[in-house]
N, CA, C and O atoms as a Maestro MAE file, in Angstrom:
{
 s_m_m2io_version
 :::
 2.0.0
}

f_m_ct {
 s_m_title
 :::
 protein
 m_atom[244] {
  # First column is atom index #
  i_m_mmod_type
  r_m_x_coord
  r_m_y_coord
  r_m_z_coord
  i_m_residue_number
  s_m_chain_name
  s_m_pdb_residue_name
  s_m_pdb_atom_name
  i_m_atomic_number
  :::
  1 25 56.657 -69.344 -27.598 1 A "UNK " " N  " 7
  2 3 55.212 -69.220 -27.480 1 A "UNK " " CA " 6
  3 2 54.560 -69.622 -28.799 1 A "UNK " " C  " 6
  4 15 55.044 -69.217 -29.857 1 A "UNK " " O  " 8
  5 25 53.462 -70.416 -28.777 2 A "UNK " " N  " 7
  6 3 52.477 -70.732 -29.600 2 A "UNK " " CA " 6
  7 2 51.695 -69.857 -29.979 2 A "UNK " " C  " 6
  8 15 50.875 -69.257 -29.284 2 A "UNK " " O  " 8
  9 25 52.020 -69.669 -31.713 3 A "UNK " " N  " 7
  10 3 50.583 -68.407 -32.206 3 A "UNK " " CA " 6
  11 2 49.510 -69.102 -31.913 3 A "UNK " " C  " 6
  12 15 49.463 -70.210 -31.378 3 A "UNK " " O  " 8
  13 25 48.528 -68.340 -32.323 4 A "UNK " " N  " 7
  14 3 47.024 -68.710 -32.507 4 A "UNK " " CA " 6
  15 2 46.831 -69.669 -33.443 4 A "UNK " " C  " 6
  16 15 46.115 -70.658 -33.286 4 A "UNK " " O  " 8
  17 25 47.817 -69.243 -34.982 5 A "UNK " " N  " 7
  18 3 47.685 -69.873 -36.152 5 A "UNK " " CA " 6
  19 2 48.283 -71.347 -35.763 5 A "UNK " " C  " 6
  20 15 47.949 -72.167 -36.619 5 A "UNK " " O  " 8
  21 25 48.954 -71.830 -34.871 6 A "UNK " " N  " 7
  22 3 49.881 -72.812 -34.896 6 A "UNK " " CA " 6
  23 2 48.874 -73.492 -34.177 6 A "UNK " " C  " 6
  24 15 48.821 -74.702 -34.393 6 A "UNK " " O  " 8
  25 25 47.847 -72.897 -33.165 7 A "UNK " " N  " 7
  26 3 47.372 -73.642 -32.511 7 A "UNK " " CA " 6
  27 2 46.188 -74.213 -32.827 7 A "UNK " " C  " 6
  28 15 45.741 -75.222 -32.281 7 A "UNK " " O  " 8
  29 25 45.505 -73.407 -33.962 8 A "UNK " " N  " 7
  30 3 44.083 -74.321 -34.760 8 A "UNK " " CA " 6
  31 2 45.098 -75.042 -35.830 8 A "UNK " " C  " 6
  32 15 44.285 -75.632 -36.542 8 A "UNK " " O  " 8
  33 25 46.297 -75.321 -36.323 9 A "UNK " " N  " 7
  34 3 46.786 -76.010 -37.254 9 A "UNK " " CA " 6
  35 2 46.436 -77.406 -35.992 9 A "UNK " " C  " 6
  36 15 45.637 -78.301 -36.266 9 A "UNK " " O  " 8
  37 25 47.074 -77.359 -34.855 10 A "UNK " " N  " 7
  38 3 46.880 -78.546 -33.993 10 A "UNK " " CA " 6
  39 2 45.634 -79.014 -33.752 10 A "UNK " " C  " 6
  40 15 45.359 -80.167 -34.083 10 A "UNK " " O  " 8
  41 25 44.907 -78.380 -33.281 11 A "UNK " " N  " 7
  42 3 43.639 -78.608 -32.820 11 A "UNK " " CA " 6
  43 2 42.893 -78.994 -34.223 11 A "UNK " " C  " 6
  44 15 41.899 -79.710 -34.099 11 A "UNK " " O  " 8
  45 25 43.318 -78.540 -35.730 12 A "UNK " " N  " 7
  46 3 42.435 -79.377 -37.004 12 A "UNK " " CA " 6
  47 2 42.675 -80.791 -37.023 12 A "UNK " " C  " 6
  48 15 41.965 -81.797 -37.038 12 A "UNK " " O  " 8
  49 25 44.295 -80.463 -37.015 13 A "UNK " " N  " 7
  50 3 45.421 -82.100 -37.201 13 A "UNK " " CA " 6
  51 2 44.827 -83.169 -35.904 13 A "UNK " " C  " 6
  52 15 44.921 -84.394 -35.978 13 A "UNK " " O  " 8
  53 25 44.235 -82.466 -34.780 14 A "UNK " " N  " 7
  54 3 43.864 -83.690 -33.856 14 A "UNK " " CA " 6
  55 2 41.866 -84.196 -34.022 14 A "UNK " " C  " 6
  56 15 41.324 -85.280 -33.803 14 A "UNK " " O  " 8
  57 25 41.199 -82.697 -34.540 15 A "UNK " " N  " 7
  58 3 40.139 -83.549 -34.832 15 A "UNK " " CA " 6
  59 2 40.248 -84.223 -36.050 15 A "UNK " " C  " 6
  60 15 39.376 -85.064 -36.266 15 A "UNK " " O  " 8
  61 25 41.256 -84.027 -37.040 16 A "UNK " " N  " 7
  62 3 41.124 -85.181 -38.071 16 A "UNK " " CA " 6
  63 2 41.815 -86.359 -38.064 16 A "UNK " " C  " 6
  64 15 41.796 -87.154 -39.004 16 A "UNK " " O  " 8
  65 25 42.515 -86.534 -36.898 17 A "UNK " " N  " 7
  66 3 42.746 -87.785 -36.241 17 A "UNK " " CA " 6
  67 2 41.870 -88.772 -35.877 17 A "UNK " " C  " 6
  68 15 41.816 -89.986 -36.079 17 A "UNK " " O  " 8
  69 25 41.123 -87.887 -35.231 18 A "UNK " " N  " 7
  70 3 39.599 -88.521 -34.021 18 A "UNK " " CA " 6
  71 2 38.956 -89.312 -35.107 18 A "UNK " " C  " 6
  72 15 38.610 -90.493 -35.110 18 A "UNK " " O  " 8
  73 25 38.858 -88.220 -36.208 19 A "UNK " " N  " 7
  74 3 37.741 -88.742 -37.211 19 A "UNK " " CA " 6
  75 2 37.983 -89.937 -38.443 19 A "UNK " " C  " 6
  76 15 37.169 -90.485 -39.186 19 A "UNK " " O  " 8
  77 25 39.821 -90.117 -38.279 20 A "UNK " " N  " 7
  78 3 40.703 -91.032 -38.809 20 A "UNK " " CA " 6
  79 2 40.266 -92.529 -38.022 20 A "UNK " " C  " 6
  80 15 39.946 -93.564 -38.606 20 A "UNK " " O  " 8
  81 25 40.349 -92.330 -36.615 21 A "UNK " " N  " 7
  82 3 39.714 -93.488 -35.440 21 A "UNK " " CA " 6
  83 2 38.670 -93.617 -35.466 21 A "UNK " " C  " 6
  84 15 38.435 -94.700 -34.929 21 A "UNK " " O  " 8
  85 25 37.819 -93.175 -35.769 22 A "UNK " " N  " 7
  86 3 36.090 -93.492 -35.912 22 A "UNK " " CA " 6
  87 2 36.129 -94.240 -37.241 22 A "UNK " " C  " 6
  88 15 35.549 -95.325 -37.194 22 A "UNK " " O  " 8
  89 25 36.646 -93.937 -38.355 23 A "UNK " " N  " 7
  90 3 36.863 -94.877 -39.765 23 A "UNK " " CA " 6
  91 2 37.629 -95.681 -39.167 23 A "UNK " " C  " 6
  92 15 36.913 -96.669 -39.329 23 A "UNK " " O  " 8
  93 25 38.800 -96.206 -38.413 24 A "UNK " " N  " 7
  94 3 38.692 -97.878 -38.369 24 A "UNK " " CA " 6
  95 2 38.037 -98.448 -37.302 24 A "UNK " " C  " 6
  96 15 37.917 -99.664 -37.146 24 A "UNK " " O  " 8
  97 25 37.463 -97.310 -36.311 25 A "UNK " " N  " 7
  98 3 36.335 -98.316 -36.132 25 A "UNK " " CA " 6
  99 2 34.832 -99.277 -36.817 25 A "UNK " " C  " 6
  100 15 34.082 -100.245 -36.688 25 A "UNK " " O  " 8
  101 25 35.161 -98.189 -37.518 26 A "UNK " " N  " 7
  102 3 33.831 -98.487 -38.356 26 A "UNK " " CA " 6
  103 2 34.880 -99.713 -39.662 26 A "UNK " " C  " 6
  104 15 34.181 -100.146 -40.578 26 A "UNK " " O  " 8
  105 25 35.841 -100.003 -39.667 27 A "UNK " " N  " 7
  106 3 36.638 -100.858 -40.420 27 A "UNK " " CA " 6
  107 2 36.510 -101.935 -39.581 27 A "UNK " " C  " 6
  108 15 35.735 -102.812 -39.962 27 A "UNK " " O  " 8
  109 25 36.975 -102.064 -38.719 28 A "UNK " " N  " 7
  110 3 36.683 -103.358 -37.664 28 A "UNK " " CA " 6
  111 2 35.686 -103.865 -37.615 28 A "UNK " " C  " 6
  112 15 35.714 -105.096 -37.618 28 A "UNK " " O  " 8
  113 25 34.308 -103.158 -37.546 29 A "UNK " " N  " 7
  114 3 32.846 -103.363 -37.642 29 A "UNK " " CA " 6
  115 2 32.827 -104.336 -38.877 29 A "UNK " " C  " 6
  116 15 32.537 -105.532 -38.906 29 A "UNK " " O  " 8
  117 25 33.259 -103.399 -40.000 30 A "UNK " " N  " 7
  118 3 32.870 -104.255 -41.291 30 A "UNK " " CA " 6
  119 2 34.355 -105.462 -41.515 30 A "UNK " " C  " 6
  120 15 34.720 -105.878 -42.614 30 A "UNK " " O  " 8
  121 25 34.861 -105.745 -40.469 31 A "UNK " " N  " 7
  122 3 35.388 -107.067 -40.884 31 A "UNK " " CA " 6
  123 2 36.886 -106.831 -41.559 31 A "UNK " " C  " 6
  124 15 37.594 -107.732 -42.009 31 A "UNK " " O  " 8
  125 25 37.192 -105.497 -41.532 32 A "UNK " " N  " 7
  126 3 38.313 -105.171 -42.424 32 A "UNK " " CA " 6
  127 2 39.458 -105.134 -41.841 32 A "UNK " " C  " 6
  128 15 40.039 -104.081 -42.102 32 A "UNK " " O  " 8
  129 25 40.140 -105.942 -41.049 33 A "UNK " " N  " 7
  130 3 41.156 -105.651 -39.817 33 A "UNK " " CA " 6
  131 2 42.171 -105.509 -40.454 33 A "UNK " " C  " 6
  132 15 42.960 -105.035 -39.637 33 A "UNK " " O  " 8
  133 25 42.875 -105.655 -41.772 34 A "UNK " " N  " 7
  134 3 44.445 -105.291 -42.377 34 A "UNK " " CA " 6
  135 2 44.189 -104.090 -42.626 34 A "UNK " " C  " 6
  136 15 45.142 -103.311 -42.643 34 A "UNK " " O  " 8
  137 25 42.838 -103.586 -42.891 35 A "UNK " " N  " 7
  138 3 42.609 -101.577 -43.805 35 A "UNK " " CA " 6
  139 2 42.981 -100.818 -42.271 35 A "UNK " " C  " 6
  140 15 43.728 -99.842 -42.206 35 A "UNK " " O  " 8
  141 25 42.118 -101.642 -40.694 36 A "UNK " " N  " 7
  142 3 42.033 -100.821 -39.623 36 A "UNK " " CA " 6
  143 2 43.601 -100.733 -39.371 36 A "UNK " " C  " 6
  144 15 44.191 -99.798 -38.830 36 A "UNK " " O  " 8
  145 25 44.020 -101.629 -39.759 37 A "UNK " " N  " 7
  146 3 45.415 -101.577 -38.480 37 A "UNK " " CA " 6
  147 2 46.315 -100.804 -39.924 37 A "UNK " " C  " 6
  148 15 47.278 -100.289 -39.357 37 A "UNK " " O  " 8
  149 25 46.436 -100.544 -41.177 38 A "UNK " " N  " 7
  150 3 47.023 -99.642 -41.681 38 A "UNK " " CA " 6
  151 2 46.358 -97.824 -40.990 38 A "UNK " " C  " 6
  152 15 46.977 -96.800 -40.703 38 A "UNK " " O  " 8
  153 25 45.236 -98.086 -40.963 39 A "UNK " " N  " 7
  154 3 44.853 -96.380 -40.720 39 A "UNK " " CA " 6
  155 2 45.562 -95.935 -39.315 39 A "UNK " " C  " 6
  156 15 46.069 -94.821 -39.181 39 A "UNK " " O  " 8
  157 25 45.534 -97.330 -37.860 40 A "UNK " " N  " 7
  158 3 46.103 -97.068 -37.035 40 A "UNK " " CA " 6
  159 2 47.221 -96.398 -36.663 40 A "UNK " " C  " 6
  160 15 47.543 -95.466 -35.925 40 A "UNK " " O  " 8
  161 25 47.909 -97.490 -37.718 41 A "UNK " " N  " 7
  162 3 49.466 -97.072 -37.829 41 A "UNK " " CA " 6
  163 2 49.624 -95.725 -38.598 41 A "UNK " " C  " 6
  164 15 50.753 -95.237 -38.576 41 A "UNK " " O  " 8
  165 25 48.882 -95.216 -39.113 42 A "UNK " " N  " 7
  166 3 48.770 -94.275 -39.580 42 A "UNK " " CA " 6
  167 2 48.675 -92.664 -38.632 42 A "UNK " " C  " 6
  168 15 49.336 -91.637 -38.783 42 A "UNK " " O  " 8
  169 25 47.790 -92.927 -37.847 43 A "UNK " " N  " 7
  170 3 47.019 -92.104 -37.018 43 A "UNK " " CA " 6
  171 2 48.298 -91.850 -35.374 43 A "UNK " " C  " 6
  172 15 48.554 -90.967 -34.555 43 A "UNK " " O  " 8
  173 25 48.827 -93.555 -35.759 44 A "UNK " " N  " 7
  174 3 50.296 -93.266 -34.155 44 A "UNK " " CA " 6
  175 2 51.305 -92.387 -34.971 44 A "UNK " " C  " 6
  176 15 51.762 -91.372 -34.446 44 A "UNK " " O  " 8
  177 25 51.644 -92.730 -36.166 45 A "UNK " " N  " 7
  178 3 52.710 -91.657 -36.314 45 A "UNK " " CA " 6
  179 2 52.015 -89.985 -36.423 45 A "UNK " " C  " 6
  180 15 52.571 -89.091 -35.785 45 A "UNK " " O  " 8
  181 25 51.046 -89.742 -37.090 46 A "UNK " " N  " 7
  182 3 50.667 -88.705 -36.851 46 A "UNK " " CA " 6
  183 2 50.709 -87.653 -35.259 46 A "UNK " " C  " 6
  184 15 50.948 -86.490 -34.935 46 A "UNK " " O  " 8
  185 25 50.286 -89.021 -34.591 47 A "UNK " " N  " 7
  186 3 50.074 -88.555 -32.793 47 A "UNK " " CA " 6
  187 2 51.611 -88.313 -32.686 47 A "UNK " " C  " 6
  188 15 51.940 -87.219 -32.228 47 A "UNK " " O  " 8
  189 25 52.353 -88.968 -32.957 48 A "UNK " " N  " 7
  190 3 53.985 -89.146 -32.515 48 A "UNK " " CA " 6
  191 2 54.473 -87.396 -33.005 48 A "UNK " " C  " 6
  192 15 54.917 -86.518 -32.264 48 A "UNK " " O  " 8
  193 25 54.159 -87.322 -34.683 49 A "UNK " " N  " 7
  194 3 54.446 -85.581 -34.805 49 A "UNK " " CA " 6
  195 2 54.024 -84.755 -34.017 49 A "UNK " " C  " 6
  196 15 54.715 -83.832 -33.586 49 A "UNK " " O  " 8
  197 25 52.483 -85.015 -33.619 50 A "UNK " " N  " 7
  198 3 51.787 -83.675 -33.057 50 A "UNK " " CA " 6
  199 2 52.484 -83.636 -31.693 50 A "UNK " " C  " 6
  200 15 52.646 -82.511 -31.221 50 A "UNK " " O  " 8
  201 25 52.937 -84.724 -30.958 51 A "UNK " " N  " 7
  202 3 53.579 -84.770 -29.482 51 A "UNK " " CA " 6
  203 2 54.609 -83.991 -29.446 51 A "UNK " " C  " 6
  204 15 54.807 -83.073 -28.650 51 A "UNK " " O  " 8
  205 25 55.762 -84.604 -30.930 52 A "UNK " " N  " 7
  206 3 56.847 -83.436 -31.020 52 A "UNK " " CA " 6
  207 2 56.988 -81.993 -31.419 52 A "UNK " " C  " 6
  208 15 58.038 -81.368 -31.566 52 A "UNK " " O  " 8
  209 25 55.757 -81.573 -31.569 53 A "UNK " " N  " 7
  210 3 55.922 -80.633 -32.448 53 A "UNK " " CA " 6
  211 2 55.175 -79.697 -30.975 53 A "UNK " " C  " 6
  212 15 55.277 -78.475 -30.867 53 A "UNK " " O  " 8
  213 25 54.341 -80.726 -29.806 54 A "UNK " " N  " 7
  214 3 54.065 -79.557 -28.353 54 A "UNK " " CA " 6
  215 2 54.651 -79.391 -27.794 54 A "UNK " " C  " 6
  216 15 54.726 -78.353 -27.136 54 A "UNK " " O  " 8
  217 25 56.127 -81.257 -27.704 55 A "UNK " " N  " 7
  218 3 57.199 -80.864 -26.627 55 A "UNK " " CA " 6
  219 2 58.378 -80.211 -26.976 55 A "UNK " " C  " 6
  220 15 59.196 -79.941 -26.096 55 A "UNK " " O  " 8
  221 25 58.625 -79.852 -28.419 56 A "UNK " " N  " 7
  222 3 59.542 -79.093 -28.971 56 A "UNK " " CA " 6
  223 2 59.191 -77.454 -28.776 56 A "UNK " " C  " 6
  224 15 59.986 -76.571 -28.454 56 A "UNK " " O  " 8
  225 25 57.899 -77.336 -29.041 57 A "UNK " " N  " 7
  226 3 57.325 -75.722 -27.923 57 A "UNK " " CA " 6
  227 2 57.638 -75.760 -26.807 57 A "UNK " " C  " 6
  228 15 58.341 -74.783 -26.546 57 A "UNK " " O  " 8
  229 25 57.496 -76.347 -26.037 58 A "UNK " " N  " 7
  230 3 57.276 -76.474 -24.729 58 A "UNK " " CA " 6
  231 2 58.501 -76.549 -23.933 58 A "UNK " " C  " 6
  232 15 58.617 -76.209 -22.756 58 A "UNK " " O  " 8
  233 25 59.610 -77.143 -24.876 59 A "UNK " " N  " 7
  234 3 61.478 -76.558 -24.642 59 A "UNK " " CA " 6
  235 2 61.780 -75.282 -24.669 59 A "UNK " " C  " 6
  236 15 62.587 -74.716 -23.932 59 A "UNK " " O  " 8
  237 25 60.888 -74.628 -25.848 60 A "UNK " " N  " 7
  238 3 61.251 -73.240 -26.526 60 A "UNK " " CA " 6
  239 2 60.662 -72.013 -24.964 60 A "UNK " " C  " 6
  240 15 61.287 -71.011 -24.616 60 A "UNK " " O  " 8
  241 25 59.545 -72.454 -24.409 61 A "UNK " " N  " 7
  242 3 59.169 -71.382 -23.115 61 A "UNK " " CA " 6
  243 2 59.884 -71.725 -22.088 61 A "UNK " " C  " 6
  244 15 59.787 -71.099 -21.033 61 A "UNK " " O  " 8
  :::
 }
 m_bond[243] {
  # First column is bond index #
  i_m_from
  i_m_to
  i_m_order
  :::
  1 1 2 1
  2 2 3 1
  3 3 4 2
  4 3 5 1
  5 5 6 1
  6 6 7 1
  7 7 8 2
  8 7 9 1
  9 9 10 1
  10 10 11 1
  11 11 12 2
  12 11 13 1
  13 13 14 1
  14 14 15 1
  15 15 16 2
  16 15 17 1
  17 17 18 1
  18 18 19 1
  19 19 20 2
  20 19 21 1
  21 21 22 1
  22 22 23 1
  23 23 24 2
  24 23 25 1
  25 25 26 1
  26 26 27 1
  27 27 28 2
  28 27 29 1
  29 29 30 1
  30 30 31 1
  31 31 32 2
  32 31 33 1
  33 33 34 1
  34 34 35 1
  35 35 36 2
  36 35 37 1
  37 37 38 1
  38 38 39 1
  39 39 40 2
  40 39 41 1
  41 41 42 1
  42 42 43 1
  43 43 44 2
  44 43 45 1
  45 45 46 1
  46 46 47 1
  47 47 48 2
  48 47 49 1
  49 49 50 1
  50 50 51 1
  51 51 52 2
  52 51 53 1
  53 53 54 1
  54 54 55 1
  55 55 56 2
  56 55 57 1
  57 57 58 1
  58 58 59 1
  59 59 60 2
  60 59 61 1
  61 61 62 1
  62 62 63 1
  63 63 64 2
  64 63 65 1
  65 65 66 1
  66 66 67 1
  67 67 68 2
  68 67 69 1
  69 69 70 1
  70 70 71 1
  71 71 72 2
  72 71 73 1
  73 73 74 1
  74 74 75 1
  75 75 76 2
  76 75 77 1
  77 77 78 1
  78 78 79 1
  79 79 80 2
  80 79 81 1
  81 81 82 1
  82 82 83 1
  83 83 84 2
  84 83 85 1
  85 85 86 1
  86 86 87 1
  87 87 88 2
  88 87 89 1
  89 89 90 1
  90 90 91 1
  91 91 92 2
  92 91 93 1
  93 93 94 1
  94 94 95 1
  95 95 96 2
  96 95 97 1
  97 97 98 1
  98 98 99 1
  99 99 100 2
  100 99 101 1
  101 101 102 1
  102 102 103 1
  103 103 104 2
  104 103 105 1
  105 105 106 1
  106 106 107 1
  107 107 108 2
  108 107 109 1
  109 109 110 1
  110 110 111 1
  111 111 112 2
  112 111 113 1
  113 113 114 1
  114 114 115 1
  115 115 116 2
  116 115 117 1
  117 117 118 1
  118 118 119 1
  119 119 120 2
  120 119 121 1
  121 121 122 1
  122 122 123 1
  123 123 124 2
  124 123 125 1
  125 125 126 1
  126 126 127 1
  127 127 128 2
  128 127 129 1
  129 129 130 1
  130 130 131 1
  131 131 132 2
  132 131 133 1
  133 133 134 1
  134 134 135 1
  135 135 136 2
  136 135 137 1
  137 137 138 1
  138 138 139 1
  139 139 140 2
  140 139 141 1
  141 141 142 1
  142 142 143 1
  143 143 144 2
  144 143 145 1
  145 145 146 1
  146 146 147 1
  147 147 148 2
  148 147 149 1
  149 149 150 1
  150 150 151 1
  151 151 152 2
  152 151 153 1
  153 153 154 1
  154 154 155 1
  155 155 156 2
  156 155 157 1
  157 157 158 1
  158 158 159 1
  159 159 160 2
  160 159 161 1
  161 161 162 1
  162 162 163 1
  163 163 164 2
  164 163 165 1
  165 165 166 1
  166 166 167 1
  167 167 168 2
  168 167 169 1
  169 169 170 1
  170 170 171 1
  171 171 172 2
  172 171 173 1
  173 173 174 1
  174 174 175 1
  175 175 176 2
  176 175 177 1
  177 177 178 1
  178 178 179 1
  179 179 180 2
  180 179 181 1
  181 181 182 1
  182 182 183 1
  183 183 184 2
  184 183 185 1
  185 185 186 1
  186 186 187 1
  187 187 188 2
  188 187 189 1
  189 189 190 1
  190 190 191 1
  191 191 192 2
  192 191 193 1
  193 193 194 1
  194 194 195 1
  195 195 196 2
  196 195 197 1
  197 197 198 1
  198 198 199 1
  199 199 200 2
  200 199 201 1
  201 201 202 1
  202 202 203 1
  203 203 204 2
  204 203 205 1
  205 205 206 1
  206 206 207 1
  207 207 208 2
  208 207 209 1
  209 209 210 1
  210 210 211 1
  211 211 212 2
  212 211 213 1
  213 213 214 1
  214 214 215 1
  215 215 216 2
  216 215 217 1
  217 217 218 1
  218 218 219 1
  219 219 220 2
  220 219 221 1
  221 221 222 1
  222 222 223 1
  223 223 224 2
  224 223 225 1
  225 225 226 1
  226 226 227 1
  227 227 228 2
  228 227 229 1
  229 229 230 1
  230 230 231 1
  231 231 232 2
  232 231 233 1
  233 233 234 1
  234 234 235 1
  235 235 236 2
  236 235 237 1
  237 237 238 1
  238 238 239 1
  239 239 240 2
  240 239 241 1
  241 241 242 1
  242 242 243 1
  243 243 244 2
  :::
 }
}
């Protein structure tokens, strides 16, 4: 089972994702497509932890 504490650690880690994707959008806008596609790649491995870290709970119940 998921504490409480574990679960705003997720829910911070995914709105500062969101807000990671709104900066390369706003990178694309301004023309910057090597800065967007580093933050991207940035933002999939992040998604890739947070996935393992719900389906590795989600073994544990």
């Amino acid at each position: 089972m998921m504490t409480d504490s574990e679960k705003w650690q997720i829910k911070d880690r995914l709105y500062d994702l969101i807000e990671k994707l709104q900066g390369a959008t706003e990178l694309v806008e301004m023309d910057d497509f090597a800065l967007a596609g580093v933050v991207l790649m940035d933002v999939a491995g992040q998604i890739q932890r947070v996935k393992l870290r719900l389906s590795t709970n989600q073994e544990e119940n």
